[in-house]
N, C-alpha and C positions, 0 to 999 in steps of 0.2 A: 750686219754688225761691224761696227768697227775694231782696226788691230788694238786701239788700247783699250776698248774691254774685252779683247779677247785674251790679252798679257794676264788678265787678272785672274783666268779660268786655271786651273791645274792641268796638266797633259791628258789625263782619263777623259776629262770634260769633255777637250777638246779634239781628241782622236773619235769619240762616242758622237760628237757633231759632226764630224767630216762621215762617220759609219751614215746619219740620218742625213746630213744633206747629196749623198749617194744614190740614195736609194729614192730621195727626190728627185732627183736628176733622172733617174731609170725612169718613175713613175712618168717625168714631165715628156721624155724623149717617146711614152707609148704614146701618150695621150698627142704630140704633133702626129704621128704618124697613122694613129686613126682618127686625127682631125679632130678630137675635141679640146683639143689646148685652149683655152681662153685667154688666157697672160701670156703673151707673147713672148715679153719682154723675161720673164721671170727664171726660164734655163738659165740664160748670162749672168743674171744675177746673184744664182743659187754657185755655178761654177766659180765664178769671182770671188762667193764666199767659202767655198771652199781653197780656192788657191790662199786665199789669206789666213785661213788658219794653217797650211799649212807650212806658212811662210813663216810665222809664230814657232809652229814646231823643231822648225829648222831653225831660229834665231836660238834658240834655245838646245836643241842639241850641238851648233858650234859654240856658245858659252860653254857649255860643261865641257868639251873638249879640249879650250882654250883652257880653262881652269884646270884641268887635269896635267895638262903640259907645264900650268906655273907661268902662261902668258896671261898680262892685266888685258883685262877685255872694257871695252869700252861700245857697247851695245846702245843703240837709240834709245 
């Protein structure tokens, strides 16, 4: 997924997607270790999409912080 459709998800959404692509991760990390992984590629993937929504989450809790202070934020 990309970060600008992830901007358009509300916080719940997207805390609720990092809970599920988690628990992917757990799932894909047994399945290397008993050897049945078939996607190789697809740990890094899922990681990455996790870093990125959390990158989202964080772009958004320093807006509100800045806001709170009364600094103009100027966010990507």
């Amino acid at each position: 997924m990309k970060a600008r459709e992830l901007r358009i998800l509300d916080d719940v959404k997207l805390r609720s997607m990092i809970d599920d692509y988690q628990q992917e991760l757990f799932n894909l990390r047994f399945q290397k270790v008993t050897g049945k992984l078939t996607n190789i590629s697809r740990p890094r993937l899922v990681r990455r999409d996790i870093a990125r929504i959390q990158t989202v989450l964080r772009e958004r809790e320093i807006e509100r912080a800045m806001q709170e202070a009364g600094e103009e934020v100027d966010v990507g």
